[in-house]
C-alpha positions in Angstrom: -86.9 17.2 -9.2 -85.9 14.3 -7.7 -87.3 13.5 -4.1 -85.1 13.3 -1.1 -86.0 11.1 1.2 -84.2 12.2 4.9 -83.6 9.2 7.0 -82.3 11.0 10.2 -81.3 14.0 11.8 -78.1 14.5 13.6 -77.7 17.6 15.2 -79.3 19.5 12.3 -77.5 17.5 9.9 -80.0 14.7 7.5 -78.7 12.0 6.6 -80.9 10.6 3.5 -81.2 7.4 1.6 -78.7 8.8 -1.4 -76.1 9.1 1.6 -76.4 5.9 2.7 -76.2 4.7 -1.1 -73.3 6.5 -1.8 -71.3 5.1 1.0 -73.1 1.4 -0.1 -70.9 2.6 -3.6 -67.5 2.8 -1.8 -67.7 -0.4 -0.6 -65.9 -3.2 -2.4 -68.0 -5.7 -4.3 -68.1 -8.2 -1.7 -68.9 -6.0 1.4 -71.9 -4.5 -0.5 -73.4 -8.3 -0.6 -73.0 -8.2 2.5 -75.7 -5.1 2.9 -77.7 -5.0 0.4 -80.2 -6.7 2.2 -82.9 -4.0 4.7 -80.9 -5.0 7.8 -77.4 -4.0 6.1 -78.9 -0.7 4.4 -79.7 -0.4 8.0 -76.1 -1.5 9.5 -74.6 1.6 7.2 -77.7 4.2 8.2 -76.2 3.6 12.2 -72.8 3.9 10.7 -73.5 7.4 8.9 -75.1 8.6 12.4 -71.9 7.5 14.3 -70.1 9.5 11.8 -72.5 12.6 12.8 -72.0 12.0 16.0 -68.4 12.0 16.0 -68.7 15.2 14.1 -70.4 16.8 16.5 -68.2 15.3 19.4 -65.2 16.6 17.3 -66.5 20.3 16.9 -67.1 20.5 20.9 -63.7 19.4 21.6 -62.5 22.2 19.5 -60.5 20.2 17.9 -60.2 22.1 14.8 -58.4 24.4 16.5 -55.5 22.0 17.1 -52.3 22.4 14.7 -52.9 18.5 13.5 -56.5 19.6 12.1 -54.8 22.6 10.6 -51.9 21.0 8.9 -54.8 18.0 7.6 -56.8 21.0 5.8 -53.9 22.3 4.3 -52.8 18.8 3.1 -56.3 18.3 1.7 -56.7 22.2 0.5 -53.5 21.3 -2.1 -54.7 18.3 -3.0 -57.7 19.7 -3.9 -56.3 22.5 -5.7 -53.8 20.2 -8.0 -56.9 18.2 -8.8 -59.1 20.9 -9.4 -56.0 22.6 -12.2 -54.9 19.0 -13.9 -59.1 18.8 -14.4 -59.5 22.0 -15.8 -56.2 21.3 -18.3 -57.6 17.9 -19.2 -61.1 19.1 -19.8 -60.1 21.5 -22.2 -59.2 19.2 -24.4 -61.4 18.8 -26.9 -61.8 16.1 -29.7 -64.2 16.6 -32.6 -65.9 14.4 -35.1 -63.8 15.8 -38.2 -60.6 14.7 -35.8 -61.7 11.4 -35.7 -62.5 11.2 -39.3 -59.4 12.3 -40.7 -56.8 10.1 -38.4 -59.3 7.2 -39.6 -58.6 8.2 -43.3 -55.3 8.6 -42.7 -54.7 5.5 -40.8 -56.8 3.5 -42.8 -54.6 0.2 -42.5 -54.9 0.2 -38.8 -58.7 -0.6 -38.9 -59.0 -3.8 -40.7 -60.5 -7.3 -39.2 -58.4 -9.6 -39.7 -58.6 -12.7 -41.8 -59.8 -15.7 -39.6 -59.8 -19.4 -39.7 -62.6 -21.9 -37.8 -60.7 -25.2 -38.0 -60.5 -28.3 -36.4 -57.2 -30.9 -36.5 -56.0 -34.5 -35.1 -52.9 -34.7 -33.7 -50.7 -38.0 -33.7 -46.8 -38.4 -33.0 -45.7 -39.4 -36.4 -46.5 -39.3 -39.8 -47.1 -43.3 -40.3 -50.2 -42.5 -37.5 -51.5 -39.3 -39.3 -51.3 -41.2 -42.6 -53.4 -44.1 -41.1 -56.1 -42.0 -39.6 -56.3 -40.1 -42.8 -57.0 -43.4 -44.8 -59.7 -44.0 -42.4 -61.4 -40.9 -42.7 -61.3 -41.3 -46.5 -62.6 -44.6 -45.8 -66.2 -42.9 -44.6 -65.1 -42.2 -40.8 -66.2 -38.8 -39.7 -63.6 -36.2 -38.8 -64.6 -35.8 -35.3 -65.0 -39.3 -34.7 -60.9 -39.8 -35.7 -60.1 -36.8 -33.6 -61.6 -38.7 -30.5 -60.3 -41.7 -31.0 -56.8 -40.8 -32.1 -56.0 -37.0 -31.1 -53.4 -36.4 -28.5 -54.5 -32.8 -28.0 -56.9 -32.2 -25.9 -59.2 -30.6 -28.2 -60.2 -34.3 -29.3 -62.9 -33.9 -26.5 -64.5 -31.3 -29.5 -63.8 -33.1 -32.0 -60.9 -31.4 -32.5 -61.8 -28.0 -32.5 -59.7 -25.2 -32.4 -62.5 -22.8 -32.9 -61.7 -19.2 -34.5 -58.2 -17.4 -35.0 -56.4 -15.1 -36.7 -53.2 -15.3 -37.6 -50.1 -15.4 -35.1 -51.6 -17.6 -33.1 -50.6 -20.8 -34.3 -47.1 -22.2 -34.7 -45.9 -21.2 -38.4 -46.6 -24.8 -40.3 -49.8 -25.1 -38.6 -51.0 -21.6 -39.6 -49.7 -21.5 -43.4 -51.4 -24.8 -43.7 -54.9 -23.9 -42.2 -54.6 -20.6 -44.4 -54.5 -22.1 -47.6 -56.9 -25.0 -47.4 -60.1 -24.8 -48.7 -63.3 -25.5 -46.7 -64.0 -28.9 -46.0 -61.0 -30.7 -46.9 -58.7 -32.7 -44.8 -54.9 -31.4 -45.0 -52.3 -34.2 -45.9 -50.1 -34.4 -42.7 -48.6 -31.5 -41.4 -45.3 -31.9 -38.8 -44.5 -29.5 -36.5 -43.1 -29.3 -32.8 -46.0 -31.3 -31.9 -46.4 -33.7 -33.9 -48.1 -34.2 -37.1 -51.4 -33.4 -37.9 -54.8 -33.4 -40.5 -56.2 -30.1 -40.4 -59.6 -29.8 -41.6 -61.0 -25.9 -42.3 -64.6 -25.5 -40.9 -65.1 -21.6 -42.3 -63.1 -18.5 -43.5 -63.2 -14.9 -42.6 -61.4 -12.8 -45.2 -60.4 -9.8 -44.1 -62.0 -6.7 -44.4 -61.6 -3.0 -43.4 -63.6 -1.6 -40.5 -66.1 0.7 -40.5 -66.0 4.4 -39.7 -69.5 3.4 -36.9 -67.0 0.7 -35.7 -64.2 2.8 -34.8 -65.2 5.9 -34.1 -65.8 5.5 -30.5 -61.8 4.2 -30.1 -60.3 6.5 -32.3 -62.5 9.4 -30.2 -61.1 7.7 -27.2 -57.4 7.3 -28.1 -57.4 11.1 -29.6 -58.0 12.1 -26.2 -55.7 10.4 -24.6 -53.0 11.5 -27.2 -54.2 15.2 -26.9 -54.7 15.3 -22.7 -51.0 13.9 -22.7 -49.8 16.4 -25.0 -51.6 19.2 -23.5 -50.2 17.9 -19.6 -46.5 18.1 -21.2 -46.5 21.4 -22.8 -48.6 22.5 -19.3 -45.8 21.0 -16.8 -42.8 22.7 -19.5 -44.5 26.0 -19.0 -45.1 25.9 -15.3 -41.0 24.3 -14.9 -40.5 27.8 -16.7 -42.5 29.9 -14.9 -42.2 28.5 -11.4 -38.8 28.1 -9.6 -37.9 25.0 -8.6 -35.5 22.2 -7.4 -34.2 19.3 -7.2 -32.4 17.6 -4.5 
């Protein structure tokens, strides 16, 4: 069992370390920087004992015997109670591993990487330009060397690398272009709303279907979604039946 370590006492009441990290939890990001260090863990230690003490101030005023206090606990005894049924509904939906496998066979098509392209391109404003820079690099100039020198786009800096993608993400000449060259060699220019450019293919990626491992942990997760969503519908359809209600 895990130890508890008790950091004060308020009125009967310990306050202890997991307290004080639990209220370190609900802070945002850049307020627990803030007291993370001994003297902030600290800071929040004196803040829980306020709390106490306030507590205890509270309960010797009586105050719960004010209507305000008894209207909160009703507010919060709802609240709790709608939170407590939608749990229960949601947690009774249950996914299993046979589920998963059978939407994965039968949605096969869904779970396939795409085929990807690594290139890298020059890109000039007219066709004369792209032609020129071609010659070049079929004269013994390197690719990236062209692309630094002559490139408008401001991939030059690489060398004209585009890096990785899959299809869509290129304007349509571009993309059919980059798709069907081989590895390793220079397009002939290719116009399109930018300009024109050489396109040179660096490595393929044909695509491929996913494995079951791969998916199963999305599928698992989008199965429950589908059937807690299901489950909430049929549940509010029932209740609109059974309870009486309206709207104004």
């Amino acid at each position: 069992m895990e130890e508890v370590k008790v950091l004060a006492v308020v009125g009967g009441s310990e306050i202890t370390e997991k307290d004080v990290e639990n209220l370190m939890a609900g802070l945002q990001p850049q307020q627990q920087a803030q007291f993370a260090s001994e003297e902030g863990k600290a800071r929040l230690l004196d803040e829980l004992i306020n709390q106490e003490l306030f507590y205890l101030d509270a309960m010797d005023a009586e105050l719960e015997k004010e209507e305000l206090f008894k209207q909160e606990m009703e507010i919060a005894r709802k609240t709790i109670l709608k939170q407590m049924a939608m749990k229960n509904l949601l947690d009774s939906v249950k996914v299993g591993e046979e589920d998963v496998k059978e939407y994965f066979e039968a949605h096969a098509d869904r779970f396939v990487e795409q085929e990807t392209v690594h290139a890298k391109h020059i890109l000039v404003k007219t066709k004369e330009e792209a032609e020129a820079v071609l010659a070049e690099i079929q004269g013994g100039v390197s690719f990236e060397d062209a692309a630094k020198e002559h490139s408008t786009c401001p991939s030059n800096e690489r060398g004209g690398d585009l890096g990785t993608f899959p299809k869509g993400q290129m304007v349509p000449a571009f993309e059919e272009a980059a798709f069907n060259l081989e590895v390793g060699v220079v397009s002939e220019p290719v116009e399109t709303s930018f300009g024109y450019h050489l396109i040179r293919v660096e490595d393929k990626t044909e695509a491929k279907a996913q494995s079951f491992d791969a998916v199963k942990e999305q599928i698992m997760g989008q199965l429950l979604a589908m059937g807690q969503n299901q489950a909430y519908v049929e549940k509010t359809t029932e209740l609109r039946s059974k309870y009486q209600f309206e709207k104004k």
